[in-house]
C-alpha positions in Angstrom: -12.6 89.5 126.4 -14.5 86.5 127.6 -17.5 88.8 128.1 -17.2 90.3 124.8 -16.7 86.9 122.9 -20.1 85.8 125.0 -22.2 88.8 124.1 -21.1 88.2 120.3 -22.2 85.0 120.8 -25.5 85.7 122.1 -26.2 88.5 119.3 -25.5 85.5 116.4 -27.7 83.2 118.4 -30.9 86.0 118.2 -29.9 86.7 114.8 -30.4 83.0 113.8 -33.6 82.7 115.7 -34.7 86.0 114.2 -33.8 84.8 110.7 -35.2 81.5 111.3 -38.6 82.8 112.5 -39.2 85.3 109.5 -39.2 84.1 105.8 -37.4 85.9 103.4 -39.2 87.8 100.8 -38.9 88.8 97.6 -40.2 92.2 98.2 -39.2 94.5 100.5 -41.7 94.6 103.6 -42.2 98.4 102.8 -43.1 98.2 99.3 -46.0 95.7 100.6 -50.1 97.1 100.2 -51.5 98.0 103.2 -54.3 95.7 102.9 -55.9 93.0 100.6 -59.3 93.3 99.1 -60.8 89.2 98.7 -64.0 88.6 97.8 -65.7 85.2 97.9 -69.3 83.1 97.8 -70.5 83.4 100.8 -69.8 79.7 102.5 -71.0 78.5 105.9 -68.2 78.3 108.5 -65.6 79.5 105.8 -66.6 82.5 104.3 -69.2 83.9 106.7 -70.9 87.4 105.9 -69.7 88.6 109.0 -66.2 88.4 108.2 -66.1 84.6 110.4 -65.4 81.6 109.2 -62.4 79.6 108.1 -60.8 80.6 105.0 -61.4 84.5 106.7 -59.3 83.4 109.7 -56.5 81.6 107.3 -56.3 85.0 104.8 -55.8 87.0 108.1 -53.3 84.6 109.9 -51.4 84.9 106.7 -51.3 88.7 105.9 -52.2 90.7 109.1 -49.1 90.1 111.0 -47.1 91.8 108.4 -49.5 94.7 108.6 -51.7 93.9 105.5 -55.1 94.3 106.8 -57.5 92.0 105.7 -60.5 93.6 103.2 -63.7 90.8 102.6 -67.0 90.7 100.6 -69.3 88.0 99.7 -71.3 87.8 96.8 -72.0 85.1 93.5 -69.1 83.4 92.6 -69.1 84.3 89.3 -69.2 87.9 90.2 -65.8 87.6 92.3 -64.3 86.4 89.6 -65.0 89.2 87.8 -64.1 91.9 90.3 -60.4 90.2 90.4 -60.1 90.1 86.5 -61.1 93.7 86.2 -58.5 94.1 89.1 -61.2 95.7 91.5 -60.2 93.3 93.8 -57.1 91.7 94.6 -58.2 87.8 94.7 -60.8 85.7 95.1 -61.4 82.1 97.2 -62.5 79.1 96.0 -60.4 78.8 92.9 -59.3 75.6 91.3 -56.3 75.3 89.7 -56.2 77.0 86.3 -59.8 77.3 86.1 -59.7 80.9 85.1 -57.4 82.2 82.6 -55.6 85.9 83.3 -55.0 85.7 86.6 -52.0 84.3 89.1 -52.6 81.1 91.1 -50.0 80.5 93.9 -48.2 76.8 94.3 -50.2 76.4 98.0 -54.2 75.6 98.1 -55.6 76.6 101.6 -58.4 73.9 101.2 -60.2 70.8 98.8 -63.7 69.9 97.8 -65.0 66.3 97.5 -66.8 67.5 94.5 -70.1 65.0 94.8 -73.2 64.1 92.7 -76.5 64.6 93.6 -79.7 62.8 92.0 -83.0 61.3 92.3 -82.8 57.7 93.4 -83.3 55.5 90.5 -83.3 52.2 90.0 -81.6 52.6 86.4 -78.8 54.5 87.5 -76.0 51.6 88.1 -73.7 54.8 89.7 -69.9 54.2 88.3 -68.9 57.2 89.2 -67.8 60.3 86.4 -69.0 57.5 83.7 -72.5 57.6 85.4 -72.7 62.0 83.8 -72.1 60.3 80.2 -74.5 61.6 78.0 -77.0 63.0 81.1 -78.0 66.6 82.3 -75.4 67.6 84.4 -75.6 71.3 86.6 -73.6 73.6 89.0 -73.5 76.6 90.1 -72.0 79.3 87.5 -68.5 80.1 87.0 -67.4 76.2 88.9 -66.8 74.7 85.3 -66.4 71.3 87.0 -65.9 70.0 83.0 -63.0 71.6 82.9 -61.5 68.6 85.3 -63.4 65.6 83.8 -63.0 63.8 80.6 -66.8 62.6 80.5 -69.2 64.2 77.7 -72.4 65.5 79.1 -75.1 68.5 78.9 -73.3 71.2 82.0 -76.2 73.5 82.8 -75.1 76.5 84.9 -77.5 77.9 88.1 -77.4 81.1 89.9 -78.8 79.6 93.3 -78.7 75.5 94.7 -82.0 75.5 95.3 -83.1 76.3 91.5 -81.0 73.2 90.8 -82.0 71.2 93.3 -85.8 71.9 92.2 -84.8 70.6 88.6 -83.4 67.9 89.7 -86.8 66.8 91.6 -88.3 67.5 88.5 -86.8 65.6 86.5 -85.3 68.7 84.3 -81.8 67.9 85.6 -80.1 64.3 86.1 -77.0 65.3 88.2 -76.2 68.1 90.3 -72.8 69.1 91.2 -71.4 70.5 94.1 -68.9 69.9 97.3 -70.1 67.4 99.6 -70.2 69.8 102.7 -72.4 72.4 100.7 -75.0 69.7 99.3 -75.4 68.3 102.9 -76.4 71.6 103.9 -78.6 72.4 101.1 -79.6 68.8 102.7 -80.4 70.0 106.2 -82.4 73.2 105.5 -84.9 71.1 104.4 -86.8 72.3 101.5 -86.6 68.3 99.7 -87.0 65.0 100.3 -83.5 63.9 101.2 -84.8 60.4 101.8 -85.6 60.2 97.7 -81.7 61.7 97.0 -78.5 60.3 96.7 -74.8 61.8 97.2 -71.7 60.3 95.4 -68.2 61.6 95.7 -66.5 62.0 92.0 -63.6 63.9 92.7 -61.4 66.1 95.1 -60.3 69.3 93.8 -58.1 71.7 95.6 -59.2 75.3 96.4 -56.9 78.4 95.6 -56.4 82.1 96.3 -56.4 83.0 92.6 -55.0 86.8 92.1 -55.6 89.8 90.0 -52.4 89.7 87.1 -50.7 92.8 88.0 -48.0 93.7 90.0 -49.6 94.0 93.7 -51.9 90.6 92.9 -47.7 89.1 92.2 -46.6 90.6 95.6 -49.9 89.5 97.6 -49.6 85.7 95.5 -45.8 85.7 96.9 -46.3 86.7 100.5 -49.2 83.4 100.6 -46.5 81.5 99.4 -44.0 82.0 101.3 -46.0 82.3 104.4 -48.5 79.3 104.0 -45.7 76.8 104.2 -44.7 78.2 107.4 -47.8 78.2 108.9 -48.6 74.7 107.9 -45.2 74.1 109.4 -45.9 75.6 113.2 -49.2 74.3 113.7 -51.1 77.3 113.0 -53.0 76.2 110.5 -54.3 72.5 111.8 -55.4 75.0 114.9 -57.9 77.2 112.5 -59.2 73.6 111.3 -59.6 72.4 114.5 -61.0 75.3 115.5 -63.8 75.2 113.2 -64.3 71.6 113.6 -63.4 70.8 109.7 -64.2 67.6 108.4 -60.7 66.9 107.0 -57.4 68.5 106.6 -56.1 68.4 103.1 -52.3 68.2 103.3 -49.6 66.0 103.9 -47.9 65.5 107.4 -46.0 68.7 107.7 
């Protein structure tokens, strides 16, 4: 009997560990989609072209070990958006919170921007942060809609490429330029300015979303990142693809 009451007691143990090693889900693993089409700018080091990158390595870490294979394409940002609201893809990257009306954003970001200015060095400008757009020319690339998150009145000008932009700006057809801090240092380091006569300042950090196409397999693929992300935050696994990619900050809370 002892060796009965010690095998039950061995098969509860598994069964915890089992239990406690799998979320739950709201849908049945079976009636999950095989795969998951996300399309996104192409971003250095996050969203490379050749399937690399950061945000690649999270979306796969989240979906592939329960057999949804990872599907990727790069193109504008504006045009991913797109492809997810005429649900001919499942999501896009890069989203901020409620940006985009019609489609599902999940309660966990997998990143943030340290959305920064950049502008010509002038003795005039007495930088006070968002107050400093009031009134001015103010640009980013289409479909960000950074005035969605600020309360400051200015002219938003929207711009297919950085570099048109960043040409107006030197110009003097533009004031401001708008963008996160780790993409205007690299528009920075391919060199086609004079980064000496440019400055950077940080306005604000926005968190970046998975935002997902409003139908029923964009509501399964939305809960599965939800109830997997925390997990992985949990275990380490995440902080590892951040390390991993050398990322210049890690934007959540002690886990």
């Amino acid at each position: 009997m002892s060796m009965i009451n010690n095998l039950k007691n061995q098969l509860v143990m598994f069964f915890a560990v089992i239990t406690l090693s799998f979320p739950l889900f709201t849908v049945n693993a079976g009636e999950l989609p095989g795969e998951i089409n996300l399309t996104s700018e192409a971003w250095e080091e996050a969203t490379n072209q050749d399937g690399s990158g950061l945000y690649w390595d999270i979306m796969r870490l989240v979906y592939e070990p329960l057999g949804i294979k990872v599907k990727y394409s790069t193109m504008s940002y504006a045009r991913s958006v797109s492809l997810v609201k005429q649900e001919k893809a499942d999501a896009w990257l890069g989203a901020y919170i409620d940006e985009v009306e019609g489609v599902l954003y999940p309660q966990w970001h997998f990143d943030a921007d340290l959305v920064s200015a950049l502008y010509k060095k002038d003795d005039a400008i007495n930088w006070q942060g968002e107050q400093s757009l009031a009134g001015k020319n103010v640009g980013w690339i289409k479909g960000y809609d950074y005035n969605e998150y600020m309360e400051t009145k200015f002219n938003n000008k929207e711009y297919k490429s950085r570099k048109q932009a960043i040409k107006l700006l030197e110009k003097g057809r533009l004031d401001f330029f708008l963008d996160a801090k780790e993409e205007l240092d690299e528009e920075v380091e391919k060199g086609y300015f004079n980064a000496a006569d440019f400055e950077i300042k940080p306005i604000m950090d926005l968190k970046l979303y998975l935002a997902f196409a409003n139908n029923e397999r964009g509501q399964q693929l939305k809960e599965v990142f939800d109830q997997r992300f925390p997990d992985l935050l949990k275990s380490g696994e995440v902080q590892k693809l951040y390390n991993k990619w050398d990322w210049e900050s890690f934007p959540f809370k002690a886990q």
